[in-house]
C-alpha positions in Angstrom: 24.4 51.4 40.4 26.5 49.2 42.9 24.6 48.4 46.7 20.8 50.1 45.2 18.3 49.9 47.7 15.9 49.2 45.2 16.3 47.2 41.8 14.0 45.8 38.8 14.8 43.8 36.4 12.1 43.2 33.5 9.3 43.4 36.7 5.9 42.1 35.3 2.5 41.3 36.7 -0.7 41.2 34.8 -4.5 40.9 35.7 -7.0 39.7 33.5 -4.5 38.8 31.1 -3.9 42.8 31.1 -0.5 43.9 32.1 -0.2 46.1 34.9 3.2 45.9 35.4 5.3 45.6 32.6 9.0 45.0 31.7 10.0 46.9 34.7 13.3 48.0 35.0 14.9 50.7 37.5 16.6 51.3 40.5 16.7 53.4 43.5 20.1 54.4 45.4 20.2 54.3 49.2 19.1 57.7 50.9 17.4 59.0 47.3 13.8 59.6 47.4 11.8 59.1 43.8 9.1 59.9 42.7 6.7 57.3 41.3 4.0 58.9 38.7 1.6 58.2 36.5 -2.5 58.0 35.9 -4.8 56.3 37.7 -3.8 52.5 36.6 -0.6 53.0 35.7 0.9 50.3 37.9 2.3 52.2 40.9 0.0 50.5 43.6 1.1 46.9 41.7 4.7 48.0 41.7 4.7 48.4 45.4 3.3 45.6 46.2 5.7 43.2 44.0 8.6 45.1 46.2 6.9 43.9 49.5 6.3 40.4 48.4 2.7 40.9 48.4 2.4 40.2 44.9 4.1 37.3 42.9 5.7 38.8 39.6 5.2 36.4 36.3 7.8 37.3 34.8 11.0 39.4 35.7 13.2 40.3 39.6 13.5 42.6 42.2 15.5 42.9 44.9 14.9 45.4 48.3 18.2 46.0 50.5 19.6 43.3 48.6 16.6 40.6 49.5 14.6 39.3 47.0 10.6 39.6 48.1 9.4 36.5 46.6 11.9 34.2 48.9 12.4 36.4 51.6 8.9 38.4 51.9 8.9 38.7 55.9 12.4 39.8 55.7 11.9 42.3 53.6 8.5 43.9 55.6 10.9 44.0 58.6 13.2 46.8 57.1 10.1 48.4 54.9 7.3 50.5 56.1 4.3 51.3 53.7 1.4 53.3 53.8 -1.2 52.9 51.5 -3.6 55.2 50.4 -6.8 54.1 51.8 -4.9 53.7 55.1 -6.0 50.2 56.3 -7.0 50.5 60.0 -9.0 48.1 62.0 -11.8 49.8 62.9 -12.5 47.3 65.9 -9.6 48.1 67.0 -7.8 51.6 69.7 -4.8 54.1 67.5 -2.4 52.4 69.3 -3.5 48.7 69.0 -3.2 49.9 65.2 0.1 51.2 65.7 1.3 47.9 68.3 -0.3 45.0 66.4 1.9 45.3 63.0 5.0 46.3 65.2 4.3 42.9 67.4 4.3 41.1 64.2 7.9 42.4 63.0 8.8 41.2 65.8 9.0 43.9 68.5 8.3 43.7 72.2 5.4 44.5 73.7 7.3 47.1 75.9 9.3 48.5 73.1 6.2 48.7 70.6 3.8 50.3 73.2 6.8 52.9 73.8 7.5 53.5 70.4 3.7 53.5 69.2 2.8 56.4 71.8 5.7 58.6 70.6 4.9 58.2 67.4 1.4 59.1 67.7 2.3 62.1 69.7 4.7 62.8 66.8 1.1 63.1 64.5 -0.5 64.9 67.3 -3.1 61.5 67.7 -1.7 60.8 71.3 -4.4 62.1 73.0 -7.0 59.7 71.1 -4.7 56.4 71.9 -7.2 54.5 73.4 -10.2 55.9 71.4 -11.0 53.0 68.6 -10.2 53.9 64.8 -14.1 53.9 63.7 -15.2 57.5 62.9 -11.6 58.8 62.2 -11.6 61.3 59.9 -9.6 60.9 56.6 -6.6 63.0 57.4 -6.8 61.2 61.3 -6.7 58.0 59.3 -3.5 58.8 57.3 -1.7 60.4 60.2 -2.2 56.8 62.4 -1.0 55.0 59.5 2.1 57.1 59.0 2.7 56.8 62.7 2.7 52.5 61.9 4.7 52.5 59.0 7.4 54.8 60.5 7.2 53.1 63.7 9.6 50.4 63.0 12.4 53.0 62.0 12.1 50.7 58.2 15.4 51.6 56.0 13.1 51.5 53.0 9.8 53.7 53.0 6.8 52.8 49.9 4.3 55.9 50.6 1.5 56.0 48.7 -0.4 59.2 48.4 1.2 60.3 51.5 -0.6 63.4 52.2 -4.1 62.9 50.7 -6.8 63.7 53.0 -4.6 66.2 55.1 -4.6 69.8 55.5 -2.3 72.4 54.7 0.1 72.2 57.9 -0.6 68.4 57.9 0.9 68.1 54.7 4.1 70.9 55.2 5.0 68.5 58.3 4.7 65.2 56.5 6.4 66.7 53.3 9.2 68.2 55.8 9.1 64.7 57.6 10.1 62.9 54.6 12.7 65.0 53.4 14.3 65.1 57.0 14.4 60.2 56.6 15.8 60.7 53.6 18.3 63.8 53.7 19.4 63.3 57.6 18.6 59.4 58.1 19.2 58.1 54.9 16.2 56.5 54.4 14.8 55.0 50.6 11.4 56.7 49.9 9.5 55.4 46.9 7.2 58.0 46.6 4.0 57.5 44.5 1.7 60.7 44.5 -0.6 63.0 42.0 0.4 66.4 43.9 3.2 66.9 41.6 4.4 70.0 43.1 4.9 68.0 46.2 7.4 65.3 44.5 8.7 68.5 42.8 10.0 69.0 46.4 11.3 66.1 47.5 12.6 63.7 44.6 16.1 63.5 43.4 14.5 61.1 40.6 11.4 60.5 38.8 10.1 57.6 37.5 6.5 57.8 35.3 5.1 55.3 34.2 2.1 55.0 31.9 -0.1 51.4 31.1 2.6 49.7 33.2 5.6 50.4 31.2 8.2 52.9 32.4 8.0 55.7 30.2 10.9 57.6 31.7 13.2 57.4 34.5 15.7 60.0 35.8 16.5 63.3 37.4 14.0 65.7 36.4 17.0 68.3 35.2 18.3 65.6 32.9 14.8 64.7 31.6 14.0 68.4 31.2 17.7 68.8 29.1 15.9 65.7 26.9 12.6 67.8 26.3 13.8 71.5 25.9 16.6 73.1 24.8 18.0 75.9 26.9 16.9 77.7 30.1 14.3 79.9 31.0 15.2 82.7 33.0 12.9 85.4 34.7 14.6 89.1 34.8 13.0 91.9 36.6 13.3 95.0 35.0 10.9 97.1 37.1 7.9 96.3 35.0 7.2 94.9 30.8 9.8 95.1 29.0 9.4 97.3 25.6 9.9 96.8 22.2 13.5 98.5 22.4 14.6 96.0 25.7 13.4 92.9 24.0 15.3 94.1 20.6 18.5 94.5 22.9 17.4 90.5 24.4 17.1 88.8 20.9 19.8 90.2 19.6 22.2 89.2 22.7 24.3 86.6 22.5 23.4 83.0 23.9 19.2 84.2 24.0 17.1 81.5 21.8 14.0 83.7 22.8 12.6 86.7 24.8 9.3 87.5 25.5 7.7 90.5 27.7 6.2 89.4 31.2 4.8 91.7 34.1 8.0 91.9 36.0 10.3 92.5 32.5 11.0 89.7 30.5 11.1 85.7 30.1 13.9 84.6 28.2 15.6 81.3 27.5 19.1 81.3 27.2 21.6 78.4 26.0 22.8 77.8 30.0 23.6 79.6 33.1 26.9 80.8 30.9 25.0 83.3 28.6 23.4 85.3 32.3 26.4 87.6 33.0 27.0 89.0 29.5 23.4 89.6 28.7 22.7 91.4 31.8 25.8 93.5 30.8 24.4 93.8 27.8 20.8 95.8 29.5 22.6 97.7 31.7 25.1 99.3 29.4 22.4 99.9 27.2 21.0 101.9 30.4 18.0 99.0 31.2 17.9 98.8 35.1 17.8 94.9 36.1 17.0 94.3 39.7 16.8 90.5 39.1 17.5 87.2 37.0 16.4 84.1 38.0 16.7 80.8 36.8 13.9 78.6 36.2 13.6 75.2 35.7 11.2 73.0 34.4 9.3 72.2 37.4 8.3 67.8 37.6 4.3 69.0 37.2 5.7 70.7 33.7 7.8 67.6 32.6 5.4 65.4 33.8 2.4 66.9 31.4 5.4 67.7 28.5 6.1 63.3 28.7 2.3 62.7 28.6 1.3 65.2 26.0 4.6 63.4 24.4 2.4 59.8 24.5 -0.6 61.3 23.6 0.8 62.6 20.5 
């Protein structure tokens, strides 16, 4: 992939004589948002850090925007923004001296980080507590502040880590919405890591899962899926369970590898998307009313558990 936004090359960083990052090897395309999954100590937080320069890596590369964060670790923070999961405030400090301080850093004015800071914050609807200092903040206050300082920069590349943890329903349907609109509309890099798989179901084009540091698999979730199942499960609505008569008619139709009765009618999986028309055909003329047939992908939660059942095996 020519110009990635993101590339590893045999990334590796251990602890304790313990790899937690090992032989690391992907990248990320400018614009894409991936997913980054995997247990508790699978080497996501490490990862992140490595790509900020944070972290020194003993063996391996990796390059963000083209800069390598070993030599040029302050140039790289200038074009990244990352929010960690424990959010990091300074208690001692107001929201928007949280907000300021890292933008003064990077190398903002005072004038322009103030400005930006305060619409930001008004953005997580934490305006109204500017000046009140970040002790007693509840969790979900916490993450919204920090959002508001990593985004504040307007960073081409975005490291997120547990985004939405600690937030509540319409808290997290904003940020989830928020992310898709940097990546789809701004072209913004998101390196997502998160355990609310339904919510990277949402927003990756890619996922990458890693399990005891090692990448176990990289890719889009449709191709992975292709390399775990065979075929495609479709739902069809025929008005309620289908009997033994409609799911003769289904196994016996051309393209079906399987059929099975469901509340709705039947769940089926069919070679491809090529083997719908003529099996629906197939109901009707046989005088089975179908009010619906709808495609169903794995969803990332079900490859997700299908890879790790895979390792566990």
């Amino acid at each position: 992939m020519a110009h990635a936004a993101i590339e590893t090359s045999g990334l590796t960083r251990s602890f304790a004589s313990r790899p937690a990052v090992d032989q690391l090897t992907f990248e990320v395309a400018p614009g894409e948002v991936v997913a980054l999954l995997g247990p508790n100590g699978a080497g996501k937080t490490t990862t992140v850090r490595l790509l900020n320069g944070v972290l020194r890596p003993d063996a391996g590369t990796s390059r963000v925007l083209g800069l390598d964060p070993v030599a040029d670790g302050d140039a790289v923070r200038r074009r990244t923004g990352v929010l960690t999961e424990t959010a990091g405030l300074d208690d001692r400090l107001t929201l928007l001296e949280n907000v300021v301080i890292p933008a003064r850093i990077r190398g903002m004015s005072r004038v322009d980080a103030e400005r930006q800071a305060r619409l930001m914050l008004e953005r997580f609807d934490m305006a109204g507590r500017a000046g009140e200092k970040a002790q007693g903040l509840s969790t979900g206050q916490r993450k919204r502040v920090a959002l508001a300082r990593a985004l504040l920069h307007e960073p081409d590349v975005l490291f997120l880590d547990e985004p939405t943890s600690g937030l509540d329903p319409e808290a997290t349907r904003d940020v989830v919405s928020l992310i898709a609109t940097l990546a789809r509309e701004q072209g913004r890099t998101v390196l997502l890591c998160t355990h609310f798989l339904a919510e990277a179901g949402r927003l990756c084009q890619r996922m990458a899962v890693l399990q005891r540091g090692r990448l176990q698999a990289y890719g889009r979730p449709e191709d992975l899926a292709a390399q775990l199942w065979s075929g495609l499960n479709v739902d069809l609505d025929l008005g309620g369970p289908a009997d033994d008569r409609t799911l003769a008619i289904l196994r016996g139709a051309r393209g079906v590898i399987r059929a099975d009765t469901s509340p709705a009618g039947a769940a089926v999986c069919v070679e491809g998307r090529a083997a719908l028309p003529s099996l629906v055909a197939s109901l009707v003329s046989r005088e089975v009313p179908v009010y619906g047939a709808v495609p169903r992908p794995p969803t990332v939660e079900e490859i997700y558990f299908a890879l790790q059942d895979g390792e566990r095996s």
